[in-house]
PDB file of N, CA, C, O and CB in Angstrom:
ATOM      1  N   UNK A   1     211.595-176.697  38.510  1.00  0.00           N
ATOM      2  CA  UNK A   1     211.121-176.966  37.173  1.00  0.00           C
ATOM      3  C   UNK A   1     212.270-176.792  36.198  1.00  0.00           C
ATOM      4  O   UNK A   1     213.035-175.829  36.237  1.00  0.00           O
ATOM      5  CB  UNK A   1     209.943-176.049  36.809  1.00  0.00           C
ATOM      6  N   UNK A   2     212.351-177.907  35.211  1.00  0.00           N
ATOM      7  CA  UNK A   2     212.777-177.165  34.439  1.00  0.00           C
ATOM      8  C   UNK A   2     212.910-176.164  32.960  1.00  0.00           C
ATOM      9  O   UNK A   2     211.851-175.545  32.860  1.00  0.00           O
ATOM     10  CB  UNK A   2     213.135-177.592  34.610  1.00  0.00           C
ATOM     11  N   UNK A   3     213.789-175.840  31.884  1.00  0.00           N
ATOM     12  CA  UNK A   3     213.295-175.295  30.934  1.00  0.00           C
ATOM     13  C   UNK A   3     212.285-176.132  30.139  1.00  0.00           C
ATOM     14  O   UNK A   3     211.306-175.486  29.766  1.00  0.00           O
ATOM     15  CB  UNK A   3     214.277-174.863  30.262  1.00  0.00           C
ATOM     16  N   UNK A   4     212.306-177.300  29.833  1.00  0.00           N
ATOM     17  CA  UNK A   4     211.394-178.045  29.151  1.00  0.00           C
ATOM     18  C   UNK A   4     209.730-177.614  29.733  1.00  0.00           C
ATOM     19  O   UNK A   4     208.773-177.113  29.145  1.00  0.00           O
ATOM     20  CB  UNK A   4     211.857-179.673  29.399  1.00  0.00           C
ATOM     21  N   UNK A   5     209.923-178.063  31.121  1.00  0.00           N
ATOM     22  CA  UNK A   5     208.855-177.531  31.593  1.00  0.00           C
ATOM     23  C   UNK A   5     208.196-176.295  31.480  1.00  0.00           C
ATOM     24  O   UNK A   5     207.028-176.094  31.150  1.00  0.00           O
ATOM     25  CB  UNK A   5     208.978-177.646  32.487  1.00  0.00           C
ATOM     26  N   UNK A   6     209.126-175.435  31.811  1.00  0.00           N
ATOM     27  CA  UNK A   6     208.819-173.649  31.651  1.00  0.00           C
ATOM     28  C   UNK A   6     208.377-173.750  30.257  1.00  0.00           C
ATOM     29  O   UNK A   6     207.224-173.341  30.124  1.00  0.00           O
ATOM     30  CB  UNK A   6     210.344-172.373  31.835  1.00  0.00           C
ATOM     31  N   UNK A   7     208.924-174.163  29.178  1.00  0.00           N
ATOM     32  CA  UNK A   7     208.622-174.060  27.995  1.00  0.00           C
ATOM     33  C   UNK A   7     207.011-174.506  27.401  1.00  0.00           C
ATOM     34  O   UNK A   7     206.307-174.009  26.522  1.00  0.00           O
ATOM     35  CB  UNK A   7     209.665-174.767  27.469  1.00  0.00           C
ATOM     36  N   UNK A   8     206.828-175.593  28.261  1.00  0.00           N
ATOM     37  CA  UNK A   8     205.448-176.705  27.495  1.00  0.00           C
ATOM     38  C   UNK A   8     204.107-175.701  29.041  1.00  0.00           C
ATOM     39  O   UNK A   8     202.880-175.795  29.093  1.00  0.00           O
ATOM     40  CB  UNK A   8     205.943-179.721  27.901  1.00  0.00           C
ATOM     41  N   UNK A   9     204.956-174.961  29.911  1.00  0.00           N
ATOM     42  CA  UNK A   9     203.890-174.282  30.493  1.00  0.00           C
ATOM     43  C   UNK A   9     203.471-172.911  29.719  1.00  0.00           C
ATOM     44  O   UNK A   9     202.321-172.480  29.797  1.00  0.00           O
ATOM     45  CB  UNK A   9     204.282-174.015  31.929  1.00  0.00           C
ATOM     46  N   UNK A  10     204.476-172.266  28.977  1.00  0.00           N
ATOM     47  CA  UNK A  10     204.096-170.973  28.483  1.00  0.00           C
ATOM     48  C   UNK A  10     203.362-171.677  27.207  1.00  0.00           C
ATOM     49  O   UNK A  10     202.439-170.982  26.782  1.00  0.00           O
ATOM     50  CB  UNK A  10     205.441-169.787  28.182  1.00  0.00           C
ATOM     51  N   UNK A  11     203.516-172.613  26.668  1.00  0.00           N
ATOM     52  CA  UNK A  11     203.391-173.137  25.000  1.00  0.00           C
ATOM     53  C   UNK A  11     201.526-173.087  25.563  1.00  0.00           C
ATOM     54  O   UNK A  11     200.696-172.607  24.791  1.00  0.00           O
ATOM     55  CB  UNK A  11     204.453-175.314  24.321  1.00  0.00           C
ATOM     56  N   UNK A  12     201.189-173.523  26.655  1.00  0.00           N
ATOM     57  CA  UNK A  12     199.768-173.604  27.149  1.00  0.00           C
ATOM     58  C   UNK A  12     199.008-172.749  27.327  1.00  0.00           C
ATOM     59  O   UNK A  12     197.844-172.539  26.988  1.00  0.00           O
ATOM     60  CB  UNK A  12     199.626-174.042  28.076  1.00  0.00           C
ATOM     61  N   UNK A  13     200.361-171.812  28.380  1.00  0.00           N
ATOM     62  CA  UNK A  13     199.553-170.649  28.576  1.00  0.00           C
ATOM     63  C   UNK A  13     199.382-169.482  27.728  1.00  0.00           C
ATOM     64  O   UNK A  13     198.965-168.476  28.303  1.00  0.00           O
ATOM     65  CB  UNK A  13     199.895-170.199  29.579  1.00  0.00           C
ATOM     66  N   UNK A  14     199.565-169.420  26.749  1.00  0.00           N
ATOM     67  CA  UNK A  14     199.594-168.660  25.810  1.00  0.00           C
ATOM     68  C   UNK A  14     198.701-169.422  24.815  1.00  0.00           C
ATOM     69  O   UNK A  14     198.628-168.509  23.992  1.00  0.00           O
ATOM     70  CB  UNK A  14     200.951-168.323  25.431  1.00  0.00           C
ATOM     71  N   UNK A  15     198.090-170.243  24.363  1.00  0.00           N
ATOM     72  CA  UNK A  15     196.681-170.776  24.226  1.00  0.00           C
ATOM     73  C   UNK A  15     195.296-170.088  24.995  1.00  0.00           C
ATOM     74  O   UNK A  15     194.245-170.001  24.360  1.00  0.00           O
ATOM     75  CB  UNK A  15     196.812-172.194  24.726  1.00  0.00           C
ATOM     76  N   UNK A  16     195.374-169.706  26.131  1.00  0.00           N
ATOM     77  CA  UNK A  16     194.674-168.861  26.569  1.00  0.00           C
ATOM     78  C   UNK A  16     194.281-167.729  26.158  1.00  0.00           C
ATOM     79  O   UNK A  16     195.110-166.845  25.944  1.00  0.00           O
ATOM     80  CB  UNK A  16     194.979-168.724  27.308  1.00  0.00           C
ATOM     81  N   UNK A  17     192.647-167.478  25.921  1.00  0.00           N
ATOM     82  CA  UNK A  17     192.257-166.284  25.105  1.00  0.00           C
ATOM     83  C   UNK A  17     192.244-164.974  26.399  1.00  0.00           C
ATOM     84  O   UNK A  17     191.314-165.463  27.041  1.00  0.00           O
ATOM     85  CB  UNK A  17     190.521-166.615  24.231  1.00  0.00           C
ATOM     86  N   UNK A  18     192.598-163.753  27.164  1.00  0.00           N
ATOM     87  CA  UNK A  18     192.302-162.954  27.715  1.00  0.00           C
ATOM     88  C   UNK A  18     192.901-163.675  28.896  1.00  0.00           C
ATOM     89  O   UNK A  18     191.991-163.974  29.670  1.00  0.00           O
ATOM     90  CB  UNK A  18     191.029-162.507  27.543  1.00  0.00           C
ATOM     91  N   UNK A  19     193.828-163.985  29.240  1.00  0.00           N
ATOM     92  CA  UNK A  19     194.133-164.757  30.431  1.00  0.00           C
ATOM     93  C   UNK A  19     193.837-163.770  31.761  1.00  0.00           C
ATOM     94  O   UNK A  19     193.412-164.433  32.707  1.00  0.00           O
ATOM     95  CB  UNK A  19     195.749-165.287  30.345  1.00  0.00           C
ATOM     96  N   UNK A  20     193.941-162.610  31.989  1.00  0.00           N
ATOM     97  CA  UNK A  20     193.809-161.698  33.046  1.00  0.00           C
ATOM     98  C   UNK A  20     191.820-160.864  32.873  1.00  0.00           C
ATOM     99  O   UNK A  20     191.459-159.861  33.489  1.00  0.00           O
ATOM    100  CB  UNK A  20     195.415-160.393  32.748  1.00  0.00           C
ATOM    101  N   UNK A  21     191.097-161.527  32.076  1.00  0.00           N
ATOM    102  CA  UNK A  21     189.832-161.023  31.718  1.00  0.00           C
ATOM    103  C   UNK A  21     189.405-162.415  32.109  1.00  0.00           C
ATOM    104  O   UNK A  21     189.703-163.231  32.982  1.00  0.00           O
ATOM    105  CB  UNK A  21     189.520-160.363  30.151  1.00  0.00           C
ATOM    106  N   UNK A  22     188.458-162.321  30.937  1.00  0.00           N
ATOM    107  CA  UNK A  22     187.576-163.578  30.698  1.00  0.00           C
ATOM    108  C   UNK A  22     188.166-164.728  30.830  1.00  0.00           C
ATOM    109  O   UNK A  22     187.356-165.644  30.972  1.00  0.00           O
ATOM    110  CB  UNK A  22     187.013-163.655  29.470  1.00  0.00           C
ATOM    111  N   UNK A  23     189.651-165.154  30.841  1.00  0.00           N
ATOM    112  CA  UNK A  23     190.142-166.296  30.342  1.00  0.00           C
ATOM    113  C   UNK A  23     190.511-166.631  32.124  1.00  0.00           C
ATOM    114  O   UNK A  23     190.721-167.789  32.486  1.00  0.00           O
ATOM    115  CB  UNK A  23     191.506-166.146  28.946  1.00  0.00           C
ATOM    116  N   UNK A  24     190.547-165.504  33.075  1.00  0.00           N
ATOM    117  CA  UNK A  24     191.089-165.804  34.369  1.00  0.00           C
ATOM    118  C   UNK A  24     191.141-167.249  35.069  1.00  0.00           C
ATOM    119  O   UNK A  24     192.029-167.864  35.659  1.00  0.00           O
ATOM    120  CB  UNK A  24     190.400-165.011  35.173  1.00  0.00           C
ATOM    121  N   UNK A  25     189.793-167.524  34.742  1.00  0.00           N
ATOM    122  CA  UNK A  25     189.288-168.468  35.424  1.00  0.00           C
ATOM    123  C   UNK A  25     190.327-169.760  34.931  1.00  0.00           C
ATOM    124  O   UNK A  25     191.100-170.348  35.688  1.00  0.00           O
ATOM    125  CB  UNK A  25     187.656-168.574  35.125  1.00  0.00           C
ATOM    126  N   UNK A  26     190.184-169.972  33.827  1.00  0.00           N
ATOM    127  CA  UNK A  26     191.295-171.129  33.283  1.00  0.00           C
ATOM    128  C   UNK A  26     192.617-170.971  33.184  1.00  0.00           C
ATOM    129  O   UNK A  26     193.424-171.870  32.948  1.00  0.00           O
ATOM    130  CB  UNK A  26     191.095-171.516  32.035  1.00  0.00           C
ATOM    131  N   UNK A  27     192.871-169.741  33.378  1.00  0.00           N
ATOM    132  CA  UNK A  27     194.321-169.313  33.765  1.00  0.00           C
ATOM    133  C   UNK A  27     194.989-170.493  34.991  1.00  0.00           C
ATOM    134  O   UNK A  27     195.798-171.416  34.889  1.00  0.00           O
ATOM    135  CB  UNK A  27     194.212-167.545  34.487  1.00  0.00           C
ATOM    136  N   UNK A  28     194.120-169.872  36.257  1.00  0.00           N
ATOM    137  CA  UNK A  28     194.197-170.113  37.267  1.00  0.00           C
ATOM    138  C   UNK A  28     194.201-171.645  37.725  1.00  0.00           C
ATOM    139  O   UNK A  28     195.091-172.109  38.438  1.00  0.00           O
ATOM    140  CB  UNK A  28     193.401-169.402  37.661  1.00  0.00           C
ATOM    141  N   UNK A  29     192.949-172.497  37.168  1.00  0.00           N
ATOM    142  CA  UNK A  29     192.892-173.728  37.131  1.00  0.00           C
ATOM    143  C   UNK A  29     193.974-174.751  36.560  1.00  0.00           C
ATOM    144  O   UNK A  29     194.335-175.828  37.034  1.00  0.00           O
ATOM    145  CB  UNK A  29     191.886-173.832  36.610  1.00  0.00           C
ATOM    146  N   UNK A  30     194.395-174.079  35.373  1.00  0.00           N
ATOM    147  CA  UNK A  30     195.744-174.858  34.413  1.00  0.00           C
ATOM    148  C   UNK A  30     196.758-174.591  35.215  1.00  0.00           C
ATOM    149  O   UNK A  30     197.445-175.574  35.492  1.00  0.00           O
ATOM    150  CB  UNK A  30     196.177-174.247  32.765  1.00  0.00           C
ATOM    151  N   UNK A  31     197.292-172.913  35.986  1.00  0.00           N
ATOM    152  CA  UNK A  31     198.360-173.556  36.553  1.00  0.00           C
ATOM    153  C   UNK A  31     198.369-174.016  37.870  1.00  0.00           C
ATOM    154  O   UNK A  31     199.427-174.401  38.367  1.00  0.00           O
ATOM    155  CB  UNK A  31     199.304-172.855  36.446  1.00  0.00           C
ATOM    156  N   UNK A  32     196.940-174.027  38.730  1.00  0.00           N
ATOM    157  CA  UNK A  32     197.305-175.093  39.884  1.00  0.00           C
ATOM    158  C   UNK A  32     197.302-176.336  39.158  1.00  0.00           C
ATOM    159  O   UNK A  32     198.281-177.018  39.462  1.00  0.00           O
ATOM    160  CB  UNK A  32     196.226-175.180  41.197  1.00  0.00           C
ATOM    161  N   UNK A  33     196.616-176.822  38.384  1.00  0.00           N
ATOM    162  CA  UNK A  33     197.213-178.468  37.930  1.00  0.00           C
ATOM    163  C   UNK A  33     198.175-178.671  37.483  1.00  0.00           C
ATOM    164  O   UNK A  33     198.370-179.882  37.589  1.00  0.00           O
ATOM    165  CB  UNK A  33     196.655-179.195  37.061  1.00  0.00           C
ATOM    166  N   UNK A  34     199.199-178.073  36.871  1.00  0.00           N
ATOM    167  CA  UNK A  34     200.241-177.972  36.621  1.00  0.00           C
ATOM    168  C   UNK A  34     201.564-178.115  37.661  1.00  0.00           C
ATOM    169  O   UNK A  34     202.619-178.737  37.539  1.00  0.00           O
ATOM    170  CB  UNK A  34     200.077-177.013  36.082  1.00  0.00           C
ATOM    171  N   UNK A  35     200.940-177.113  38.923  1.00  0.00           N
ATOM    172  CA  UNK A  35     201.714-177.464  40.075  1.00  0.00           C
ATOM    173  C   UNK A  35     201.134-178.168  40.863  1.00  0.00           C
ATOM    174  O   UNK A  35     201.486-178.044  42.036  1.00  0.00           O
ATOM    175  CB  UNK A  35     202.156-176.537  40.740  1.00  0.00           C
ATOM    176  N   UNK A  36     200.636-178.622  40.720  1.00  0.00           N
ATOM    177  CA  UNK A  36     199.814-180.307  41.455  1.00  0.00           C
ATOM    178  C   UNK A  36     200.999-180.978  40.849  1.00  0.00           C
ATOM    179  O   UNK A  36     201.992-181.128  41.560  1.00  0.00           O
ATOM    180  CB  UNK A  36     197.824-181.118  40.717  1.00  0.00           C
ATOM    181  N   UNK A  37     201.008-181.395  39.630  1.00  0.00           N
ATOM    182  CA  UNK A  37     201.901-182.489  38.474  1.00  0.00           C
ATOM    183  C   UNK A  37     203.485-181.852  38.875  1.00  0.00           C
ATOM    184  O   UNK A  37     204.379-181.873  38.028  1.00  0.00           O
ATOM    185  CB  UNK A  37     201.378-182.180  36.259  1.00  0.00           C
ATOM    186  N   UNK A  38     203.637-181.471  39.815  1.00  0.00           N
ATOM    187  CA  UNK A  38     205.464-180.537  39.248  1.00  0.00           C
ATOM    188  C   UNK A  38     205.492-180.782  41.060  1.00  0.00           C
ATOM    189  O   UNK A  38     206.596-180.787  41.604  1.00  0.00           O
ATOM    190  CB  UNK A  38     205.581-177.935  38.223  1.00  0.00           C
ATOM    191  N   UNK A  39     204.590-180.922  41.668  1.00  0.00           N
ATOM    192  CA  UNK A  39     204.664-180.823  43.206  1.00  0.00           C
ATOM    193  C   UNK A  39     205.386-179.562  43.595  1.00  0.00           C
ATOM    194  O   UNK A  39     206.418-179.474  44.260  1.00  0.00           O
ATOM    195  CB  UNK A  39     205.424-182.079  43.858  1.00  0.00           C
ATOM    196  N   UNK A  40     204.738-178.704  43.120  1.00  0.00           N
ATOM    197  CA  UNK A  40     205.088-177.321  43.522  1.00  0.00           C
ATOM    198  C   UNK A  40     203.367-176.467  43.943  1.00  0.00           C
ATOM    199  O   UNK A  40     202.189-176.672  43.649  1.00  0.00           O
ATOM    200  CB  UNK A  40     206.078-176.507  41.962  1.00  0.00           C
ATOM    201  N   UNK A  41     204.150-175.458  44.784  1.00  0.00           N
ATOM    202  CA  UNK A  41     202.602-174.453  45.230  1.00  0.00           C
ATOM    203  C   UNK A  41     202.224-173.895  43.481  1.00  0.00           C
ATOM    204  O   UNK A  41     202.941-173.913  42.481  1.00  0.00           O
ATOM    205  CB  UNK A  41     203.098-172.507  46.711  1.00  0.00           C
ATOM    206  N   UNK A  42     200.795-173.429  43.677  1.00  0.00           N
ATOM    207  CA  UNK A  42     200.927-172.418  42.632  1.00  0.00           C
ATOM    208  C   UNK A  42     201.526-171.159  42.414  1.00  0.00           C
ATOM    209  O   UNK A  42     201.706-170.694  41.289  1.00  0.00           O
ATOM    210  CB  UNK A  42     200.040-172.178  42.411  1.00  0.00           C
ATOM    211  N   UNK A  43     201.977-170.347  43.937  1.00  0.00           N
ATOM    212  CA  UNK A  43     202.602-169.560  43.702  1.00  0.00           C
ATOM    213  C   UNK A  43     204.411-169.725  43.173  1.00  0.00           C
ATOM    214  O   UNK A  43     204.900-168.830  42.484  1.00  0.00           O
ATOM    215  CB  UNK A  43     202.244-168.968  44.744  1.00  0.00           C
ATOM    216  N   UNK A  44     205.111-170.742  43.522  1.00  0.00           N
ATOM    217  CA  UNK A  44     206.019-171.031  42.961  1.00  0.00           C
ATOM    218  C   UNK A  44     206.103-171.409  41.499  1.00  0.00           C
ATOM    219  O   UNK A  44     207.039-171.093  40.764  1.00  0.00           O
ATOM    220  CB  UNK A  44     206.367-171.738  43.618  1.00  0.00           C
ATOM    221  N   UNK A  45     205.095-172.079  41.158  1.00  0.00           N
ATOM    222  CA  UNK A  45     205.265-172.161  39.487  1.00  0.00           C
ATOM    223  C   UNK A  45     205.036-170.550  38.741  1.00  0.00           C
ATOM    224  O   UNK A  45     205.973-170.310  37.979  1.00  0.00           O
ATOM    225  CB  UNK A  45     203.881-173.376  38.793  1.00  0.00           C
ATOM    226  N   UNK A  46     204.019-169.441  38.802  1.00  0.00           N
ATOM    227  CA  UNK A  46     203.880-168.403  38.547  1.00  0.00           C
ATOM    228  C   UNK A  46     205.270-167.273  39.023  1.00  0.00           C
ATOM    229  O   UNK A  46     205.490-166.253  38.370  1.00  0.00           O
ATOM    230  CB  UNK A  46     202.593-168.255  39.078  1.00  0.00           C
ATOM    231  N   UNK A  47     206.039-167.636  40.137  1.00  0.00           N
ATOM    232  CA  UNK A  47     207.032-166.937  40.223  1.00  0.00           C
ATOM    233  C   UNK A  47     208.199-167.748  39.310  1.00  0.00           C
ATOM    234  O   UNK A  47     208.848-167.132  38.465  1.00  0.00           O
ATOM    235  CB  UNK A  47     207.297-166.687  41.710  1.00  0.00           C
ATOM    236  N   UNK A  48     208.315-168.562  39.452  1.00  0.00           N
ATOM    237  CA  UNK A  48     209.384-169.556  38.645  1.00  0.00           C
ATOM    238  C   UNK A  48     209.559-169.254  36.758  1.00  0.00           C
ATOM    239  O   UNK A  48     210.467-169.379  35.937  1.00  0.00           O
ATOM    240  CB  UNK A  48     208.662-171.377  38.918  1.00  0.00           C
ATOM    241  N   UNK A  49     207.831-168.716  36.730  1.00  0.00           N
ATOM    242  CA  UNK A  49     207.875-168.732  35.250  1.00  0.00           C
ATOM    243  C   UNK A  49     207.915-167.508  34.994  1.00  0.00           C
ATOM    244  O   UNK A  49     208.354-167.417  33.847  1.00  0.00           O
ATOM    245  CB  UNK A  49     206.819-169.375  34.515  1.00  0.00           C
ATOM    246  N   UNK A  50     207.627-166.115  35.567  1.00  0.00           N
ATOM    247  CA  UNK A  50     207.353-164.977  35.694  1.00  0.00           C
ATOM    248  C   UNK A  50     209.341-164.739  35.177  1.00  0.00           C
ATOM    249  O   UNK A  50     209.713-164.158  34.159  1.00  0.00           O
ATOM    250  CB  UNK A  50     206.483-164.524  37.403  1.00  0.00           C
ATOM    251  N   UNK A  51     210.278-165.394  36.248  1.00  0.00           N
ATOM    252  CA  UNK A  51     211.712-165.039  36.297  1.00  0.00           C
ATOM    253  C   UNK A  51     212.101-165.567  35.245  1.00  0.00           C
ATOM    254  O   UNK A  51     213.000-164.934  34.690  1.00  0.00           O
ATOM    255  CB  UNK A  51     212.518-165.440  37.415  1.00  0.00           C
ATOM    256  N   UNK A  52     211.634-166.895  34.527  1.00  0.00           N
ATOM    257  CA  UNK A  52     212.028-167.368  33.207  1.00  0.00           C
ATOM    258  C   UNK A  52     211.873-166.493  31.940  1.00  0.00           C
ATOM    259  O   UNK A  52     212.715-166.265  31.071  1.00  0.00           O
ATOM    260  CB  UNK A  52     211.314-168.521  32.984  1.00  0.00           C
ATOM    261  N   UNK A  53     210.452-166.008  32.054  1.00  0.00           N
ATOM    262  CA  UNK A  53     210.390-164.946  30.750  1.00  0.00           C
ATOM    263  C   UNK A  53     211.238-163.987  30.703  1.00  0.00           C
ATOM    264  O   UNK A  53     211.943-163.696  29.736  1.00  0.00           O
ATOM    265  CB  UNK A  53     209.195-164.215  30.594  1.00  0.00           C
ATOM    266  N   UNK A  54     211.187-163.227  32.205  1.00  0.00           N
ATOM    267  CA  UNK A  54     212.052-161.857  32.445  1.00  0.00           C
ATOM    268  C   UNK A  54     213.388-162.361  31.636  1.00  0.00           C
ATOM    269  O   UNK A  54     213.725-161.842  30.572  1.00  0.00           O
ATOM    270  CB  UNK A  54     212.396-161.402  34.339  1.00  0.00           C
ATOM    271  N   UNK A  55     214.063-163.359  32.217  1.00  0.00           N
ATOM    272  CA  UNK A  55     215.424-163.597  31.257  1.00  0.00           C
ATOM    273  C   UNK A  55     215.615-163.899  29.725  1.00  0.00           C
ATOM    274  O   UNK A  55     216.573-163.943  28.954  1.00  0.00           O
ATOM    275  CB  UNK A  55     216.050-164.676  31.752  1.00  0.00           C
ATOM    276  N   UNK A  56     214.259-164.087  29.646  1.00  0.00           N
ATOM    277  CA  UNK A  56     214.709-164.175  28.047  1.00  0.00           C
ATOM    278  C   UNK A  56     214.826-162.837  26.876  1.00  0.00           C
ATOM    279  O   UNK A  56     215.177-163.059  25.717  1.00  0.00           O
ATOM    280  CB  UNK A  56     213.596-165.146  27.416  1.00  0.00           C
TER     281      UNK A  56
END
């Protein structure tokens, strides 16, 4: 992926109200479609973006 990407995935996921509560459920759904569209697992997009924040 790249930063554009990382970028327009956090810009989303952070639209999410309670993402680890109530919001889980759509958490989860947005980023497997996301890595459906990127042809990546879901666990690679969540680690990919997890190491992007850490660096910033």
């Amino acid at each position: 992926m790249t930063v554009k990407d990382l970028k327009q995935l956090d810009k989303q996921l952070r639209k999410i109200s309670n993402p680890f509560g109530t919001g889980f459920s759509v958490l989860r759904a947005f980023t497997e479609e996301f890595a459906k569209g990127q042809n990546l697992s879901t666990d690679d997009v969540v680690r990919q973006y997890i190491a992007w924040k850490q660096k910033k």
